[in-house]
Backbone and ligand atoms as CSV (ligand in chain L), in Angstrom:
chain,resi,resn,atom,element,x,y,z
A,1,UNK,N,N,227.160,-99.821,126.459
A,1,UNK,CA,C,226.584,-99.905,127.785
A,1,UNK,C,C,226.739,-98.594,128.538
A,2,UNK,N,N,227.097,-97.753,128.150
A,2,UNK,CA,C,227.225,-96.069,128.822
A,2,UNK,C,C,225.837,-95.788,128.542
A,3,UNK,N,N,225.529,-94.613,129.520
A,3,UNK,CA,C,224.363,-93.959,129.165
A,3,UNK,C,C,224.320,-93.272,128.018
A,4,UNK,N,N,222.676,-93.425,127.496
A,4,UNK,CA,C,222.523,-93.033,126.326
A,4,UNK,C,C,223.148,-91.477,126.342
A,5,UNK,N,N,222.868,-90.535,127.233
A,5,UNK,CA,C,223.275,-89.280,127.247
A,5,UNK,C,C,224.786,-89.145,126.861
A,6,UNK,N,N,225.623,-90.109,127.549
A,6,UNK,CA,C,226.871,-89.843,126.911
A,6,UNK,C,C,227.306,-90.250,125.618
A,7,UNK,N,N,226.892,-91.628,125.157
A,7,UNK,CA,C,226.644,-91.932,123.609
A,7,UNK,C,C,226.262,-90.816,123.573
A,8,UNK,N,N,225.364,-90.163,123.252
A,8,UNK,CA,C,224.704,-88.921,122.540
A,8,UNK,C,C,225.701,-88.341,122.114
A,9,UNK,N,N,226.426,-87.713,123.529
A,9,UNK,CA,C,227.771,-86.806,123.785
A,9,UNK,C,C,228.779,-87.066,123.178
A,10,UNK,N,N,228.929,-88.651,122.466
A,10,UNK,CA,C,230.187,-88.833,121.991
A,10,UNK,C,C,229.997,-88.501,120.622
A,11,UNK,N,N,228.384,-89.412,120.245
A,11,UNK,CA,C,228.225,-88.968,119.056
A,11,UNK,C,C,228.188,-87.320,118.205
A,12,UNK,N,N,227.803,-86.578,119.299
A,12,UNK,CA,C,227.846,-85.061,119.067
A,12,UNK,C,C,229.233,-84.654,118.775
A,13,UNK,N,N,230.067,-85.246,119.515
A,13,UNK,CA,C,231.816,-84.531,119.314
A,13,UNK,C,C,232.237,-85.133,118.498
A,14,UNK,N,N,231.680,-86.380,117.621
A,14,UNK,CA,C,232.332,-86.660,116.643
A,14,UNK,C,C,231.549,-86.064,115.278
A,15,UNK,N,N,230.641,-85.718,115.561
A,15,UNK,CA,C,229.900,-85.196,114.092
A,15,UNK,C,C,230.175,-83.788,114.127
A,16,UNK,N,N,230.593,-82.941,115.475
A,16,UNK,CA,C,230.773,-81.945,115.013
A,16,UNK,C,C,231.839,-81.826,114.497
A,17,UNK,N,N,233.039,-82.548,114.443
A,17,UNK,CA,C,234.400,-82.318,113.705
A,17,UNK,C,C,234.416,-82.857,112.680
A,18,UNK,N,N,233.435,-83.732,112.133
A,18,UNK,CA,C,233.319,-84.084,110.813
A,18,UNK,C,C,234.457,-85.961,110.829
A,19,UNK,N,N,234.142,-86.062,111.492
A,19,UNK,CA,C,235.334,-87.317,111.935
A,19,UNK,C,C,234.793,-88.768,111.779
A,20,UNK,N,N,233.366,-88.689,111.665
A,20,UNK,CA,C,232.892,-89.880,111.381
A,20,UNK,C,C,233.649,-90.689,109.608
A,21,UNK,N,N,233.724,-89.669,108.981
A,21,UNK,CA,C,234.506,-90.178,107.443
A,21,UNK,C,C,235.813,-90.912,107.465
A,22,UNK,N,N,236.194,-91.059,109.037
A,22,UNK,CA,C,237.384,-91.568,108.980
A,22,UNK,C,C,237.138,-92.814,109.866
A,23,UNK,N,N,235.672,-93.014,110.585
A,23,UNK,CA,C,235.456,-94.085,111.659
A,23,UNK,C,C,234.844,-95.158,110.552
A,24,UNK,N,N,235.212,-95.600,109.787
A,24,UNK,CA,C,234.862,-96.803,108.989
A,24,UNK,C,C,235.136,-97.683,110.342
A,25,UNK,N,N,234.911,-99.236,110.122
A,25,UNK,CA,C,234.166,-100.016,110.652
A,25,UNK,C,C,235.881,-100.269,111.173
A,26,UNK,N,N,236.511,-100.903,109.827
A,26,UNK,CA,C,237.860,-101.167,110.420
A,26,UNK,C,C,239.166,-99.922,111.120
A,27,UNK,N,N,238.914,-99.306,110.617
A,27,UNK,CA,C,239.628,-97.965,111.482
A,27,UNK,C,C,239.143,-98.229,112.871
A,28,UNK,N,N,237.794,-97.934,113.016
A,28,UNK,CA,C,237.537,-98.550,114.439
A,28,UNK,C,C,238.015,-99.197,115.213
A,29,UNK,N,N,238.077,-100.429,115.194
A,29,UNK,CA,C,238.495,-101.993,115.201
A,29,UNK,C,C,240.238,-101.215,115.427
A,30,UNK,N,N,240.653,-100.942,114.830
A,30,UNK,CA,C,241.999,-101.403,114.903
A,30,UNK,C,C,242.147,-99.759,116.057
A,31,UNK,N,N,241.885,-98.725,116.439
A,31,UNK,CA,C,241.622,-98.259,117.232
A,31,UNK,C,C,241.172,-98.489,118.189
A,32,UNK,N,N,240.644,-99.482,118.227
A,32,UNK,CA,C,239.993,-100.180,119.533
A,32,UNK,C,C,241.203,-101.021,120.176
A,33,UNK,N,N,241.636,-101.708,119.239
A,33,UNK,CA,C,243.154,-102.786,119.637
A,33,UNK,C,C,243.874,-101.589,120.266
A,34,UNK,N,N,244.081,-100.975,119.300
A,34,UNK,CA,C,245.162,-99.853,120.202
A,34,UNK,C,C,245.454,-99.101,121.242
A,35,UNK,N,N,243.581,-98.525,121.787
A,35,UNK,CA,C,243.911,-98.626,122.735
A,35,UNK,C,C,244.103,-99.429,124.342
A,36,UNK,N,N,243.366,-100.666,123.555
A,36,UNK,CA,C,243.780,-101.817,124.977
A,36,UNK,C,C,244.968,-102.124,124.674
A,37,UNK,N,N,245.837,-101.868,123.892
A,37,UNK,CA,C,247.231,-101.912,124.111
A,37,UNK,C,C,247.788,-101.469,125.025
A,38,UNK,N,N,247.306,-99.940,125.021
A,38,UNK,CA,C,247.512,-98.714,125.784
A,38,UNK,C,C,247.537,-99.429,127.392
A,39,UNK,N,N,246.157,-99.803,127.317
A,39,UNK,CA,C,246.162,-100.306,128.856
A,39,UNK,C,C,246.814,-101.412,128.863
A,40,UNK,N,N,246.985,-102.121,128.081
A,40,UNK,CA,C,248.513,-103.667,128.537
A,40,UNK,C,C,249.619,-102.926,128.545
A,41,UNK,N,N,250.134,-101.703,127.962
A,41,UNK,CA,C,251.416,-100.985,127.814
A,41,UNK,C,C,251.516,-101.243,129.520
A,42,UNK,N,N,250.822,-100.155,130.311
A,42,UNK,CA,C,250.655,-99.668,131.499
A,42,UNK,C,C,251.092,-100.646,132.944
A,43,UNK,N,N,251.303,-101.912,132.101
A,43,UNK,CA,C,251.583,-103.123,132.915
A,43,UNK,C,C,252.961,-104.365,132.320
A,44,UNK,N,N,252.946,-103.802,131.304
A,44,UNK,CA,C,254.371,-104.370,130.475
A,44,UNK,C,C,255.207,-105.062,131.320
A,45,UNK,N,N,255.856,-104.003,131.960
A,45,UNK,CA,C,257.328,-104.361,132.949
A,45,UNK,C,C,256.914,-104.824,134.434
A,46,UNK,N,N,255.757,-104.794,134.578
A,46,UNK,CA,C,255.683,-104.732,136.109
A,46,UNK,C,C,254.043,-105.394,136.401
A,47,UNK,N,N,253.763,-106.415,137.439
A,47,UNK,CA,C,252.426,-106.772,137.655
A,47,UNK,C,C,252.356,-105.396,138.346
A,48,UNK,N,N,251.900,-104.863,138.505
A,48,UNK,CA,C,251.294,-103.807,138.916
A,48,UNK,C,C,250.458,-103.959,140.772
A,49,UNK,N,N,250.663,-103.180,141.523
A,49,UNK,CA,C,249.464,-103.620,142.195
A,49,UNK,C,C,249.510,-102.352,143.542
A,50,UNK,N,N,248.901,-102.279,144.197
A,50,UNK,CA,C,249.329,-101.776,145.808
A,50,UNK,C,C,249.213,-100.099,144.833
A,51,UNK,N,N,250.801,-99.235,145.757
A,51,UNK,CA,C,251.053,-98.645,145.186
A,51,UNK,C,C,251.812,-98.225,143.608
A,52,UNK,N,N,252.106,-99.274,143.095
A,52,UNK,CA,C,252.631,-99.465,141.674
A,52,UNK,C,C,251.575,-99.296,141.139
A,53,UNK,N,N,249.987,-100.074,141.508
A,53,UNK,CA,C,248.703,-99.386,140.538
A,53,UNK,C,C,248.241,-98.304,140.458
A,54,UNK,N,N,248.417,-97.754,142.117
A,54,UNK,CA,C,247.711,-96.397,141.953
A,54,UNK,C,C,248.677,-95.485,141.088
A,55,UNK,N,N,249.843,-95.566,141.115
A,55,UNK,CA,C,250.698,-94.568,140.553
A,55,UNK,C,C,250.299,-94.661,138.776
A,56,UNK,N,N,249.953,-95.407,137.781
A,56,UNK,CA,C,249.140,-95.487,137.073
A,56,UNK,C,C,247.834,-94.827,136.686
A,57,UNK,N,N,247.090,-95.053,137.817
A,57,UNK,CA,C,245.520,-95.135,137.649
A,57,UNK,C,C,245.134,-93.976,137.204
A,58,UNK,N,N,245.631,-92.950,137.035
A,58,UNK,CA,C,244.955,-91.596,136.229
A,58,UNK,C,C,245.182,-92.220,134.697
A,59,UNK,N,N,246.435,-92.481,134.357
A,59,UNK,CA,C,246.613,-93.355,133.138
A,59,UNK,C,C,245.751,-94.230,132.313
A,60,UNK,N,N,245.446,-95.577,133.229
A,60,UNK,CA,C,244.402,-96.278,133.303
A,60,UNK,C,C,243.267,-95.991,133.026
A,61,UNK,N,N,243.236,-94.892,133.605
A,61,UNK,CA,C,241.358,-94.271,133.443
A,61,UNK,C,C,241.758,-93.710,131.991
A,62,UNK,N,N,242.475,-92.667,131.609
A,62,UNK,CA,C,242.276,-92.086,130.672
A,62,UNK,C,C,241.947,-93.518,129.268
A,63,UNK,N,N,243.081,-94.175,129.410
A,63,UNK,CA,C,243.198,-95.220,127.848
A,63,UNK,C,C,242.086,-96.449,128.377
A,64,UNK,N,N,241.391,-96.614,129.857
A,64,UNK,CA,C,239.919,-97.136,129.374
A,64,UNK,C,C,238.979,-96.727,128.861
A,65,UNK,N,N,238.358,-95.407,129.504
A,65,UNK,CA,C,237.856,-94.245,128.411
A,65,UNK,C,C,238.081,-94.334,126.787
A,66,UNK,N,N,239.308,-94.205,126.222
A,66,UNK,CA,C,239.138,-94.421,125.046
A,66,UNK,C,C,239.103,-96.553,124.721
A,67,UNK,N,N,238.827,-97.299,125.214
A,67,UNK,CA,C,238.583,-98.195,124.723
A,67,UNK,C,C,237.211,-98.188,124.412
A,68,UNK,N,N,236.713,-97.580,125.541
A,68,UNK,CA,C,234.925,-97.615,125.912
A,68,UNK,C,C,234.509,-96.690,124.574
A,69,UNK,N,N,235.467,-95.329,124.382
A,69,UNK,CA,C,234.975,-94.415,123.285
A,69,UNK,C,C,234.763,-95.227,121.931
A,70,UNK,N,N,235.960,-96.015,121.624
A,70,UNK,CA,C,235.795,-96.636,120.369
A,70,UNK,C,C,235.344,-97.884,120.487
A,71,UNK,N,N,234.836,-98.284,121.214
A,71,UNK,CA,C,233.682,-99.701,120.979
A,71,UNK,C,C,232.182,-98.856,121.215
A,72,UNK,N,N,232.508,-97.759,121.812
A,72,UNK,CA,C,230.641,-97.081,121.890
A,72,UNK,C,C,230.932,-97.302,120.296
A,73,UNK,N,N,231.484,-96.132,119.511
A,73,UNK,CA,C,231.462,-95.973,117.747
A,73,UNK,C,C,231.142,-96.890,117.175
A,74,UNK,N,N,232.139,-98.095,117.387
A,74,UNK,CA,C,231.681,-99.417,116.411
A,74,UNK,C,C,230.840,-99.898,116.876
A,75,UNK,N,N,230.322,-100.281,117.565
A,75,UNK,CA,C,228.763,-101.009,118.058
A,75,UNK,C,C,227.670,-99.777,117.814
A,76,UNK,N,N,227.721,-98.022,117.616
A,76,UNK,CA,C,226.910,-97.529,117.421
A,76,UNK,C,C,226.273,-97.697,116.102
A,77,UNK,N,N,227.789,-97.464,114.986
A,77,UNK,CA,C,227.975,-97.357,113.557
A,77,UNK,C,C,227.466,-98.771,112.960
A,78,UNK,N,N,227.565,-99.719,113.723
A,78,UNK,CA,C,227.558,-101.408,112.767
A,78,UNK,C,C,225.980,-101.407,114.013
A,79,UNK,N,N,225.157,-101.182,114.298
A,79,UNK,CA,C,224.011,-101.228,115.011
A,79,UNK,C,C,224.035,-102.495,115.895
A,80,UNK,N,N,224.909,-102.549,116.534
A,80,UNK,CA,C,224.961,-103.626,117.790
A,80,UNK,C,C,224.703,-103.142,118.863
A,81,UNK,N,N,223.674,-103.358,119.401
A,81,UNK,CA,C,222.886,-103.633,120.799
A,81,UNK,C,C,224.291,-103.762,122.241
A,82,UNK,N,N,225.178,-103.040,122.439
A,82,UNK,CA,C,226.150,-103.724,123.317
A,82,UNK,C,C,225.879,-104.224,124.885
A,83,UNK,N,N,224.911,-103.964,125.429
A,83,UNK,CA,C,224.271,-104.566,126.341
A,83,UNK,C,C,223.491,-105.780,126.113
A,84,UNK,N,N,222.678,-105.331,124.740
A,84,UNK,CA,C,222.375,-107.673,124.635
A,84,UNK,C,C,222.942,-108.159,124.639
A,85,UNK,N,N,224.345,-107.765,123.680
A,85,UNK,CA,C,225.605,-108.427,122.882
A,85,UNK,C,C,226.337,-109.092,124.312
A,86,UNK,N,N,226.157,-108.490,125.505
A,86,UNK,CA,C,227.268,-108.676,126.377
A,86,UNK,C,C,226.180,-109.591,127.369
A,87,UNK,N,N,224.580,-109.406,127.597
A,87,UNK,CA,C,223.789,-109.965,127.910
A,87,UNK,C,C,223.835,-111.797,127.147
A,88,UNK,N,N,223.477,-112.152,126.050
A,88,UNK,CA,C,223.904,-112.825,124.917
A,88,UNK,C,C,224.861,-113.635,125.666
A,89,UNK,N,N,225.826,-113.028,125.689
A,89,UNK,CA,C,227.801,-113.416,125.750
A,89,UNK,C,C,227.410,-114.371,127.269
A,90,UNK,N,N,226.741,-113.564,128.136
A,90,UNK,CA,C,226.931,-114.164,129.674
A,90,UNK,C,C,225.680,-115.175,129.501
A,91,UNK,N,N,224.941,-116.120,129.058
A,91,UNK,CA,C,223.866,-116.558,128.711
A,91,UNK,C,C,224.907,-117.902,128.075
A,92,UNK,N,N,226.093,-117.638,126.961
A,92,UNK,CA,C,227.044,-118.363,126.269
A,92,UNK,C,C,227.830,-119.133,127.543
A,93,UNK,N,N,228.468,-118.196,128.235
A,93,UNK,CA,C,229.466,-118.293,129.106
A,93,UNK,C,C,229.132,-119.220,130.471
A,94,UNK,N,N,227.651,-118.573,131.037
A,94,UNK,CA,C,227.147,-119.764,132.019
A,94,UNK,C,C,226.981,-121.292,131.529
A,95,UNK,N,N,226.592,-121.211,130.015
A,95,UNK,CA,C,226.784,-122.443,129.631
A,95,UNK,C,C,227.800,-123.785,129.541
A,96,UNK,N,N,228.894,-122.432,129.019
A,96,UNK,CA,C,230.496,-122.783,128.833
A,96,UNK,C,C,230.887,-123.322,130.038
A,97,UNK,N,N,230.395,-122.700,131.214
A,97,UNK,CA,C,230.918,-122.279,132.043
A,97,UNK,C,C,230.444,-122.791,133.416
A,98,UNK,N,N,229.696,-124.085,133.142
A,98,UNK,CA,C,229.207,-124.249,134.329
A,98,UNK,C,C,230.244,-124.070,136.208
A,99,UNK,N,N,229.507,-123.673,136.879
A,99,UNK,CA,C,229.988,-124.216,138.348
A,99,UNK,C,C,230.777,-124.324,139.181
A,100,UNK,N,N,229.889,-125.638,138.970
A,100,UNK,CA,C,230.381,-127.231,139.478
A,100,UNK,C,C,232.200,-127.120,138.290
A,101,UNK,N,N,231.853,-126.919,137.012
A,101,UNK,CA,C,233.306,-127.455,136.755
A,101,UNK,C,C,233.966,-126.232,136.538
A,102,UNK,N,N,233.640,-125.377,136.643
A,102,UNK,CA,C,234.678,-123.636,136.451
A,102,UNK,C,C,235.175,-122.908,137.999
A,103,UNK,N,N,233.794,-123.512,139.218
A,103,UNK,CA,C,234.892,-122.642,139.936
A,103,UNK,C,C,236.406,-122.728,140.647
A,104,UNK,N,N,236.585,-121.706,140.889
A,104,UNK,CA,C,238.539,-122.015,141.194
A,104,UNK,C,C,239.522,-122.010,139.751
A,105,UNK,N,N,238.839,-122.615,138.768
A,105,UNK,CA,C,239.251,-122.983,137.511
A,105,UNK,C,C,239.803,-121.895,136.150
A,106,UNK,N,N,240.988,-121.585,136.356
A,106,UNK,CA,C,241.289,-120.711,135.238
A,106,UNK,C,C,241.129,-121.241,133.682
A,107,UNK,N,N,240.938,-122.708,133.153
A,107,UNK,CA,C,240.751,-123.571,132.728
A,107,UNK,C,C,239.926,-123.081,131.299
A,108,UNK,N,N,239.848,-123.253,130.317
A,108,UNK,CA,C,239.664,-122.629,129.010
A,108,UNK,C,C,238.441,-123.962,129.334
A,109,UNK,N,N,236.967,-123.252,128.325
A,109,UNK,CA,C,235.423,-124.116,128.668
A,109,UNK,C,C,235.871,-125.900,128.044
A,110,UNK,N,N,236.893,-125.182,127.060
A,110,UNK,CA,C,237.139,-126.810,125.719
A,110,UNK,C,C,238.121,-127.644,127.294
A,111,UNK,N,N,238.590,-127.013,127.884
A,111,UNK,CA,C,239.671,-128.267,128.906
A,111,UNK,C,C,238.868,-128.594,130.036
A,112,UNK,N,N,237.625,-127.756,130.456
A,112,UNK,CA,C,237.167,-128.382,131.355
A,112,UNK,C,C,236.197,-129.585,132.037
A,113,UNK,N,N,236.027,-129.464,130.429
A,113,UNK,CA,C,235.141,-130.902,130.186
A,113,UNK,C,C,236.252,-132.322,129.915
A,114,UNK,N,N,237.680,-131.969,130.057
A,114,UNK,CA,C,238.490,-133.006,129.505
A,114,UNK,C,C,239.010,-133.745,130.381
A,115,UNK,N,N,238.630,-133.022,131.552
A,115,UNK,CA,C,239.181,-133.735,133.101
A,115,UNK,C,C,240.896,-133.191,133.127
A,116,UNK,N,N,241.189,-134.044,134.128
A,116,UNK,CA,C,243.103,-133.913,134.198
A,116,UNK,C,C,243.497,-133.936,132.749
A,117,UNK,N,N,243.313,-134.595,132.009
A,117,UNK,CA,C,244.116,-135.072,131.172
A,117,UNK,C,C,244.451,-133.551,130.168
A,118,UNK,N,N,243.242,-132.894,130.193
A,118,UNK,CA,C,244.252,-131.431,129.110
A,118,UNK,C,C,245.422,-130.654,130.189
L,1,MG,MG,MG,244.864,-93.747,124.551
């Protein structure tokens, strides 16, 4: 979902170092985990918030950036559309997800159809 210009841009800095031979599908993938780790690291010990977030947020930005870098790769490399894919997803989710029974509701789609009882 970045502009194509920066895809372009990413794709350019990775072909010029020759680095794609190492972005197999699962290298990806598990680079991708790693770095939303990065960003759960950033919150480990502490909810974060106020000034505790901002003192972060250069942080933050940097290891979302690379989440965004390595899901551009794998959705470029495996030819996934990531704007349908996420278009798609919210189409799933309103379904899941009606309303009437989701709002207020932190409630997983399978418990909210179960009433009190889940
Ligand atoms: Mg990182």
């Amino acid at each position: 979902m970045l502009p194509k210009d920066l895809v372009d841009e990413l794709m350019h800095f990775r072909a010029e170092r020759d680095w794609a031979q190492f972005h197999t599908p699962r290298n990806l993938a598990i680079s991708l985990s790693l770095e939303a780790g990065e960003v759960l690291e950033l919150f480990q010990w502490e909810d974060r918030r106020g000034a505790a977030l901002d003192k972060v947020m250069p942080q933050l930005r940097d290891e979302v950036a690379d989440v965004a870098t390595y899901l551009t790769y794998l959705c470029a490399d495996l030819g996934i559309d990531l704007e349908a894919a996420v278009r798609e997803k919210m189409v799933q989710n309103r379904r899941k997800y009606p309303v009437e029974l989701a709002k207020g509701s932190a409630k997983k789609y399978t418990e909210l159809r179960a009433g009190d009882e889940a």
